[in-house]
TORMARLUM-591790 format. One record per residue (C-alpha): residue number from 1; x, y negated, z. Coordinates in nm, 3 decimals, always signed. Layout:
BEGIN
   vexza        c1        c2        c3
     NUM         X         Y         Z
...
! end
This chain:
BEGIN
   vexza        c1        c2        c3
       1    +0.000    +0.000    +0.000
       2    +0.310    -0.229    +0.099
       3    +0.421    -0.190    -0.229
       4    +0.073    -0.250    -0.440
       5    +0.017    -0.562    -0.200
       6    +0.367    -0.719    -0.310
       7    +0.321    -0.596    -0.651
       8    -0.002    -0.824    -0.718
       9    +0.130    -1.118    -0.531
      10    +0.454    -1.098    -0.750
      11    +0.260    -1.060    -1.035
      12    +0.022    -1.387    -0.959
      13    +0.278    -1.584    -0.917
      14    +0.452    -1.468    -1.241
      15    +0.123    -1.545    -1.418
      16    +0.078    -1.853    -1.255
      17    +0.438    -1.958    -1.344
      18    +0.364    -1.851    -1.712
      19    +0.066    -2.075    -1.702
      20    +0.253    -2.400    -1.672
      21    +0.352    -2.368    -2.030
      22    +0.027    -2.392    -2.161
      23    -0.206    -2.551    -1.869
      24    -0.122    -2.931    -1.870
      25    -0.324    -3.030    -1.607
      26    -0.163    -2.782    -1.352
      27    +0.195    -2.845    -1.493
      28    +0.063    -3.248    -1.384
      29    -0.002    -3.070    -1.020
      30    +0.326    -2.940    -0.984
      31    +0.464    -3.271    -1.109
      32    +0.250    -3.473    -0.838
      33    +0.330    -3.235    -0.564
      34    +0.713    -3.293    -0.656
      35    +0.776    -2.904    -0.751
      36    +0.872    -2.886    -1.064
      37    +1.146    -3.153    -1.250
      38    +1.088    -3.170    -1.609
      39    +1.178    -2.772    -1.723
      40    +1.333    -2.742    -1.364
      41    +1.200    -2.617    -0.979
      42    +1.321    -2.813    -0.724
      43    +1.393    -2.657    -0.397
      44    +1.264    -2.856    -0.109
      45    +1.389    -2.873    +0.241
      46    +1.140    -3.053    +0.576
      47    +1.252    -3.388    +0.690
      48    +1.106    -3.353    +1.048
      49    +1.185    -3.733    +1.098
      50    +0.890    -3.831    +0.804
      51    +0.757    -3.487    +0.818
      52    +0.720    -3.380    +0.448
      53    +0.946    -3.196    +0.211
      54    +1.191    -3.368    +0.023
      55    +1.447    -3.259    -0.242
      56    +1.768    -3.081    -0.139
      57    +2.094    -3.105    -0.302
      58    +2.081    -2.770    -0.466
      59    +2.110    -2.759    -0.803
      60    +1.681    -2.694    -0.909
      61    +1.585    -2.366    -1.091
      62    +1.519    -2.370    -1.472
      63    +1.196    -2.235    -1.541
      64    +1.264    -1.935    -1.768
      65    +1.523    -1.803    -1.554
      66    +1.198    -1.835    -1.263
      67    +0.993    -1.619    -1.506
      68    +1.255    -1.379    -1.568
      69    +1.400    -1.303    -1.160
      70    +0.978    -1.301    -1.125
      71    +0.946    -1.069    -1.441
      72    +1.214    -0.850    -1.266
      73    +1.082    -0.854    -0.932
      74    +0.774    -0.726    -1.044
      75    +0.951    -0.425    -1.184
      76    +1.152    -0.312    -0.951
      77    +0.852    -0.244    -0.660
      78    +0.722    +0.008    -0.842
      79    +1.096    +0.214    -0.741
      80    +1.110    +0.416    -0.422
      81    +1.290    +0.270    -0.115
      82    +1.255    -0.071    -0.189
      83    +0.974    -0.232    -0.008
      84    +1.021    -0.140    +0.401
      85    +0.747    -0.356    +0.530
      86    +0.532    -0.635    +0.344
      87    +0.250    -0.788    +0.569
      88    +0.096    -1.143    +0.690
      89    +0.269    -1.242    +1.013
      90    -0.122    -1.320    +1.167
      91    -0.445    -1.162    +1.098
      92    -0.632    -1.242    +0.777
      93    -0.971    -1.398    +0.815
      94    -1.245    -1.578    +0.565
      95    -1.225    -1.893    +0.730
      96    -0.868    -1.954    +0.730
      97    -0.820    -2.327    +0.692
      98    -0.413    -2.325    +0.620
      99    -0.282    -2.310    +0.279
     100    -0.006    -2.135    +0.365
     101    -0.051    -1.770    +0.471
     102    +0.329    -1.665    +0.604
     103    +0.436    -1.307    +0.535
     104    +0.735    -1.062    +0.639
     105    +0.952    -0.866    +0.366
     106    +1.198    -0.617    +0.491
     107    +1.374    -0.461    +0.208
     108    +1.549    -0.126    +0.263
     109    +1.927    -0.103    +0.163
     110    +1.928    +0.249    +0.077
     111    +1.957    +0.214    -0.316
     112    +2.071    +0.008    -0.587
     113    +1.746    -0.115    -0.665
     114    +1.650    -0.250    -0.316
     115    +1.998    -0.428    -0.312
     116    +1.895    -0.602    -0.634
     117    +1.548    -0.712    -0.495
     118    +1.732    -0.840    -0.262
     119    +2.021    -1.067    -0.451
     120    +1.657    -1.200    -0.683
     121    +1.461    -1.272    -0.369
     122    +1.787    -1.507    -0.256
     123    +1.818    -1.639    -0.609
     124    +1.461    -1.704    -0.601
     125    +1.431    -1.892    -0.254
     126    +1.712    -2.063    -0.327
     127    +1.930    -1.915    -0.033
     128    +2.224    -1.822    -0.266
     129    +2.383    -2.030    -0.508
     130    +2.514    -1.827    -0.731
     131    +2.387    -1.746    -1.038
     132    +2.254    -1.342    -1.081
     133    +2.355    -1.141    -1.388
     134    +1.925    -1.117    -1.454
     135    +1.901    -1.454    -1.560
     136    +1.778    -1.525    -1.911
     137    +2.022    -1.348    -2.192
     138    +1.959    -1.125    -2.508
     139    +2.043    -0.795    -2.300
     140    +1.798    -0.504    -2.185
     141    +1.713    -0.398    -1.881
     142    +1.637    -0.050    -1.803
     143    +1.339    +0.059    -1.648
     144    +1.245    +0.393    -1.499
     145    +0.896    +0.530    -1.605
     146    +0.639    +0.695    -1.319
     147    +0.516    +0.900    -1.616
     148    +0.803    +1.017    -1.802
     149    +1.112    +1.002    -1.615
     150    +1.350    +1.094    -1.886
     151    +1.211    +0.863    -2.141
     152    +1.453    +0.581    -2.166
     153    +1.297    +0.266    -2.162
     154    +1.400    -0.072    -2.185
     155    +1.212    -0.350    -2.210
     156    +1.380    -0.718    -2.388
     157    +1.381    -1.038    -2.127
     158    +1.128    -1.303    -2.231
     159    +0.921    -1.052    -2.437
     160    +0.802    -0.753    -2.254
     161    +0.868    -0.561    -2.616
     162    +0.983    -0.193    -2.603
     163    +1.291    -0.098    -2.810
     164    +1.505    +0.194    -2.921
     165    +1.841    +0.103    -2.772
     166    +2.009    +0.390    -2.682
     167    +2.318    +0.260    -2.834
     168    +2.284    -0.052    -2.599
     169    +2.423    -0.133    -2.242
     170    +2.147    -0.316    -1.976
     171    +2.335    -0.606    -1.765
     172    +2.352    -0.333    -1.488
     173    +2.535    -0.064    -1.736
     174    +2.804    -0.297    -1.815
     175    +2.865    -0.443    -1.436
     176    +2.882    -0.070    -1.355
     177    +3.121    +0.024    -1.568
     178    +3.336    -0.315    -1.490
     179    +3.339    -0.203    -1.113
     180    +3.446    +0.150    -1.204
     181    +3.725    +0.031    -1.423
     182    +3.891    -0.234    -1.125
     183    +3.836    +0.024    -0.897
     184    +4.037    +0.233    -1.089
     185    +4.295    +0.041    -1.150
     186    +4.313    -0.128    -0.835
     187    +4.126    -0.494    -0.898
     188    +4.080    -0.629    -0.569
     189    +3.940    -0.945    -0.705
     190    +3.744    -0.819    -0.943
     191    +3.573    -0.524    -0.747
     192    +3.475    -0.809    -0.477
     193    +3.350    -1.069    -0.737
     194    +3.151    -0.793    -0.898
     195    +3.010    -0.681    -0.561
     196    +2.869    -1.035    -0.498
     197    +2.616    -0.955    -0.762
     198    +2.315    -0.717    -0.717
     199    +2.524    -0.446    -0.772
     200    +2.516    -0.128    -0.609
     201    +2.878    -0.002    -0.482
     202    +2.743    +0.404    -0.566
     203    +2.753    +0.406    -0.915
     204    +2.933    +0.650    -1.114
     205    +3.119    +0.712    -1.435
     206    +3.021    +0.931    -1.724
     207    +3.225    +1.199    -1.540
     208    +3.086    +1.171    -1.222
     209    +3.319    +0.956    -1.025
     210    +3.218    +0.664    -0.786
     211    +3.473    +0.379    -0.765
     212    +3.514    +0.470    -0.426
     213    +3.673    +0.821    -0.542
     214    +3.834    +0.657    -0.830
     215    +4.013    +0.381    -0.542
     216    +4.062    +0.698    -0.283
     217    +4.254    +0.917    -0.570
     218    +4.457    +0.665    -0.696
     219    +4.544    +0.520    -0.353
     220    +4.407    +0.159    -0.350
     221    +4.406    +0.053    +0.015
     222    +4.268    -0.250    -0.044
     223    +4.019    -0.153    -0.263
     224    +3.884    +0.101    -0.048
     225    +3.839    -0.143    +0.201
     226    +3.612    -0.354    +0.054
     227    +3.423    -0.100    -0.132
     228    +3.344    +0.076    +0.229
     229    +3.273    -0.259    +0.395
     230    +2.988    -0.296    +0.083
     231    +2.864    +0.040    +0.213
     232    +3.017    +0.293    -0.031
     233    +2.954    +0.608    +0.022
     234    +3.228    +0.855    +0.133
     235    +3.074    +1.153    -0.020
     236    +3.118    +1.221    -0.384
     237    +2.848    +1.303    -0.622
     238    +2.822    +1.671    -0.754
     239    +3.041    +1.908    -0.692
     240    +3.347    +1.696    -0.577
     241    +3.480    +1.684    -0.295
     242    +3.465    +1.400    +0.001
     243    +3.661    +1.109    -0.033
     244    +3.851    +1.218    +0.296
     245    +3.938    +1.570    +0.156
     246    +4.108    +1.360    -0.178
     247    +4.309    +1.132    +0.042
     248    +4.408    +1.371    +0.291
     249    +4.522    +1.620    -0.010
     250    +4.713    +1.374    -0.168
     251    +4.813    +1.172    +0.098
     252    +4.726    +0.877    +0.145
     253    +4.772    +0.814    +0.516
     254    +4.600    +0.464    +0.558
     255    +4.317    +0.535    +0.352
     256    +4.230    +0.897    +0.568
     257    +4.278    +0.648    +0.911
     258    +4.048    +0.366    +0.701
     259    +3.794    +0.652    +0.639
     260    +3.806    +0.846    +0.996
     261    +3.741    +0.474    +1.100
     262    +3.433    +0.425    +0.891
     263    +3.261    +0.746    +1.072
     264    +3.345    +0.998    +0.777
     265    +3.297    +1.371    +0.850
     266    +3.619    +1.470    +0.992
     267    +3.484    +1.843    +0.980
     268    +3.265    +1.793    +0.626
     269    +3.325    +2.046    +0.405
     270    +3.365    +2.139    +0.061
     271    +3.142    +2.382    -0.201
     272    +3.416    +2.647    -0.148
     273    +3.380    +2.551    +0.259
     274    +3.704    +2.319    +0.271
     275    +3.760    +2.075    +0.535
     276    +4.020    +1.756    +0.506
     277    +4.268    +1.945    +0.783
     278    +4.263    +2.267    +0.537
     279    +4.311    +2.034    +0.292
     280    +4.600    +1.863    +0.427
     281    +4.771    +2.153    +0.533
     282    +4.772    +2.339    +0.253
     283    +4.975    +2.035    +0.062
     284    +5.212    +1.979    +0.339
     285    +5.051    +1.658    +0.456
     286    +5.233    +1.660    +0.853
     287    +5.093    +1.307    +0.929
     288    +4.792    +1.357    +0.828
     289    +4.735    +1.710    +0.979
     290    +4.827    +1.502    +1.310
     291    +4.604    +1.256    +1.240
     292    +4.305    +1.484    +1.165
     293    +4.370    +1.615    +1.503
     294    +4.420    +1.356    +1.733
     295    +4.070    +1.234    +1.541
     296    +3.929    +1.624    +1.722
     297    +3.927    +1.799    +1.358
     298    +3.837    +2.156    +1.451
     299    +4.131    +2.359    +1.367
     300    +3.990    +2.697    +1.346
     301    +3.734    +2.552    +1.099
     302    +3.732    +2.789    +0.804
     303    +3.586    +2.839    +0.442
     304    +3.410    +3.049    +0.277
     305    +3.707    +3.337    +0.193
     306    +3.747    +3.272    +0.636
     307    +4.070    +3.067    +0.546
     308    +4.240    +2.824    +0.806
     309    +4.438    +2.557    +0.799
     310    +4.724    +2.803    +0.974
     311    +4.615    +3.056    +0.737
     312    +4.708    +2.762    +0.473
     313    +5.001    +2.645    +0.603
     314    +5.183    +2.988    +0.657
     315    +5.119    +3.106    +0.314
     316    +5.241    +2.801    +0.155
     317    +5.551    +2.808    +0.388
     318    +5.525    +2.476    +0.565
     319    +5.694    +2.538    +0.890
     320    +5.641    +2.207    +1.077
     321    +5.275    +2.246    +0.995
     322    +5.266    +2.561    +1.186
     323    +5.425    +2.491    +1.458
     324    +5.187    +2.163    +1.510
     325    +4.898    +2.336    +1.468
     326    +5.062    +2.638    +1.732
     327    +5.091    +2.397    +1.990
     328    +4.734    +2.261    +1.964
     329    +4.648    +2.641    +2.030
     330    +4.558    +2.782    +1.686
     331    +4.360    +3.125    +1.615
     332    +4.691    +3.337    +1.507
     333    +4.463    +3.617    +1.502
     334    +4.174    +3.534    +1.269
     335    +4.174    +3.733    +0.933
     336    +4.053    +3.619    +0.582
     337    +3.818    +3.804    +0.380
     338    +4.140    +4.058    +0.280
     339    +4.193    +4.135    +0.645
     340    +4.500    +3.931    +0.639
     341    +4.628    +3.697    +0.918
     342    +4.875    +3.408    +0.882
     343    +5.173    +3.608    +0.983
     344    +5.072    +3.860    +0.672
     345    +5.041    +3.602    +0.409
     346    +5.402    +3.454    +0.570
     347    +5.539    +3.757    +0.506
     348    +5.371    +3.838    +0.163
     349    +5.516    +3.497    +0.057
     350    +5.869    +3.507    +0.220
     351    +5.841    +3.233    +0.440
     352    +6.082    +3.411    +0.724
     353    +6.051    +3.034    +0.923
     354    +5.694    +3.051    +0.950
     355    +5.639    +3.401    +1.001
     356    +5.908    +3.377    +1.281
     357    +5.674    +3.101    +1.440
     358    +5.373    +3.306    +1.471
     359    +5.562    +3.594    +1.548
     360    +5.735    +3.419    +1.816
     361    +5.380    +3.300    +1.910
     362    +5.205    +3.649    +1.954
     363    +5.063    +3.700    +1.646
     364    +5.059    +4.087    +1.555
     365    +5.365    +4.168    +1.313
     366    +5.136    +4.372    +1.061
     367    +4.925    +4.094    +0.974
     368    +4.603    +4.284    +0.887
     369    +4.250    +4.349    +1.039
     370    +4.010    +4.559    +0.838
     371    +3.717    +4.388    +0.751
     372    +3.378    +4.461    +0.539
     373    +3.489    +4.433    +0.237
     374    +3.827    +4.586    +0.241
     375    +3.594    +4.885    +0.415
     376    +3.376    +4.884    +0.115
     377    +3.654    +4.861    -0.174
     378    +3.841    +5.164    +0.045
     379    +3.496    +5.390    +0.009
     380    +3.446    +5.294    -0.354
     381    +3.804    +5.398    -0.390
     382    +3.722    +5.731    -0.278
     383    +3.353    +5.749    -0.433
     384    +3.542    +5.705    -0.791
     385    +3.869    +5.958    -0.671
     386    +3.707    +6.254    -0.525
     387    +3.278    +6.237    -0.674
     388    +3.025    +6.200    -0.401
     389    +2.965    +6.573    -0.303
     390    +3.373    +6.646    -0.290
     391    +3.416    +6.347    -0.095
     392    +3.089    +6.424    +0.133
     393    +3.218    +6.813    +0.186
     394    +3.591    +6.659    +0.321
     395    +3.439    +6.385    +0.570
     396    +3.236    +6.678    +0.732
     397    +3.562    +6.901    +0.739
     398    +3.726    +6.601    +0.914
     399    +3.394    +6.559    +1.151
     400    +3.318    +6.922    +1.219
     401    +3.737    +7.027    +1.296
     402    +3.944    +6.758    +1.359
     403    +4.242    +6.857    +1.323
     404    +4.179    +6.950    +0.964
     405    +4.066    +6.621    +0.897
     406    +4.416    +6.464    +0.808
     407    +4.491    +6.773    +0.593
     408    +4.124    +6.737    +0.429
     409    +4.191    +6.451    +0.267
     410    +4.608    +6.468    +0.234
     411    +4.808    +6.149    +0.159
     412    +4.549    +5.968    +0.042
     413    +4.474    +5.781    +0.366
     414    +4.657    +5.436    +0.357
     415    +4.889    +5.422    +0.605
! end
């Protein structure tokens, strides 16, 4: 209802401002009333010392670009989270003698959309200055349709005409694509002067990529900063991972503390189930690793194949890694999905410093645990060696005299 209610009033008013082209006598009204300034609208501030309005200093509002931040306006309600709460401040009555009826507006800030409502409603009331990228130009503006949602529609300022433009960028596709680009490559300026428009910091490229990631990845402190302080989000569309897994992978040291600062996930994980500390470990990040921790990363966190950062660590050989995450009081027993520990893969891989450490440490010199799986593989093994009735006839040897049962089935027992 909130949004039907601001919807009509948004659209009277663009009628109404539509009508001073043609209506004379109520263009004359505005005129007397000291609105409107030849094509302009002037903004008016109270003089409480004569008590009327009088004209400001600010420069007035032409009247198309009124129209079109109206025209726009009107469009955008109809998107989800825009409108929080639209109602008059007092109750509505017929015999109401004010002409002014005050309302409230509180616009969500949960997408793009709402964050462009709200740089027209400031351009409109005349509380910001600057100039929006909606006013008046010979650019589209794209629309999303209730009915058909993947019908791309875009509609031409000053006309209301539909066009095929598939081949043409709205205002919003080309500020987009400006504030990937400086992000990117590192921009400060530009990434904050672009930001200062309506312009969502959560857009992404045609691969996928926010700025955010694209500033995280290539290490662009500053950049980061004022992306996150515009409300970027840390977590990456698709299947990518976190920001905080790509800095603490690659290491970028201020940028993980910047993020862990901002509230990001310390224990998020990935689609394959890993975490920034696995992360960092596994590329030798030391610093980070400490960081994580001191931040209370869980360290026995694992992922999906029941890999830990030790786990991680060990097998790639990275000895000072191992011996942090020892003293912090690491699982050195905890196998991954092959029933192997840290100490095994250490010892698969030849890292004699490492293995030494867990050894040293407690960890059980043969490395391996049997698990499910390696249970299952072992009987399907067997299933395809010895046939289901040969194999059946030998476990019931084994069962019924057991001390035939290492005989029954020879040397084929692993060891």
């Amino acid at each position: 209802m909130r949004n039907v209610l601001l919807f009509c009033m948004l659209k009277s008013l663009q009628d109404q401002l539509e009508a001073l082209e043609s209506n004379a006598a109520m263009c004359e009204r505005a005129r007397t009333m000291g609105l409107v300034e030849g094509t302009s609208y002037l903004f008016l501030q109270w003089n409480s010392t004569l008590k009327k309005h009088e004209k400001a200093t600010q420069e007035p509002l032409e009247h198309k670009t009124a129209i079109e931040i109206v025209r726009q306006l009107v469009l955008l309600t109809a998107y989800p989270n825009v409108v929080g709460r639209f109602h008059a401040t007092r109750r509505l009555s017929d015999n109401m003698e004010s002409e002014i009826i005050p309302f409230t507006l509180v616009l969500q800030n949960r997408s793009a959309e709402s964050q462009r409502v709200h740089a027209l409603f400031s351009r409109l009331a005349r509380s910001d200055d600057r100039e929006p990228d909606c006013q008046v130009r010979n650019t589209f503006i794209h629309v999303a349709s209730p009915m058909a949602p993947d019908e791309d529609k875009r509609f031409l300022p000053g006309t209301g005409s539909r066009r095929d433009s598939a081949k043409m960028l709205s205002v919003w596709d080309v500020s987009e694509q400006d504030l990937v680009s400086a992000a990117k490559e590192g921009r400060v300026s530009e990434v904050e002067k672009i930001l200062r428009r309506p312009q969502s910091p959560n857009v992404t490229d045609e691969y996928g990529e926010t700025p955010l990631g694209h500033a995280v990845c290539a290490g662009h402190l500053e950049v980061v900063r004022v992306l996150l302080k515009a409300w970027a989000h840390t977590d990456r569309p698709g299947r990518m991972s976190p920001c905080l897994h790509a800095a603490s992978e690659l290491g970028h040291l201020d940028i993980v503390r910047l993020l862990l600062e901002k509230k990001s996930d310390k224990n998020a994980q990935d689609r394959v189930g890993s975490t920034a500390l696995t992360r960092a470990a596994t590329a030798g990040q030391l610093e980070i690793v400490r960081l994580l921790v001191s931040a209370r990363a869980d360290i026995d966190k694992f992922d999906r194949l029941n890999g830990t950062a030790l786990k991680y660590a060990a097998s790639k050989g990275h000895a000072q890694i191992v011996r942090f995450l020892l003293s912090k009081k690491a699982d050195i027993s905890t196998a991954d999905w092959l029933g192997m520990t840290a100490v095994r893969w250490a010892s698969c891989r030849g890292h004699t410093e490492a293995r030494q450490l867990l050894v040293d440490a407690g960890a059980d010199e043969s490395g391996y645990v049997p698990t499910r799986f390696v249970m299952c593989v072992f009987l399907i093994f067997l299933l395809c060696t010895y046939g289901f009735s040969s194999l059946l006839r030998r476990l019931l040897v084994a069962a019924v005299v057991p001390s035939l049962g290492e005989s029954a089935f020879g040397d084929t027992c692993p060891g």
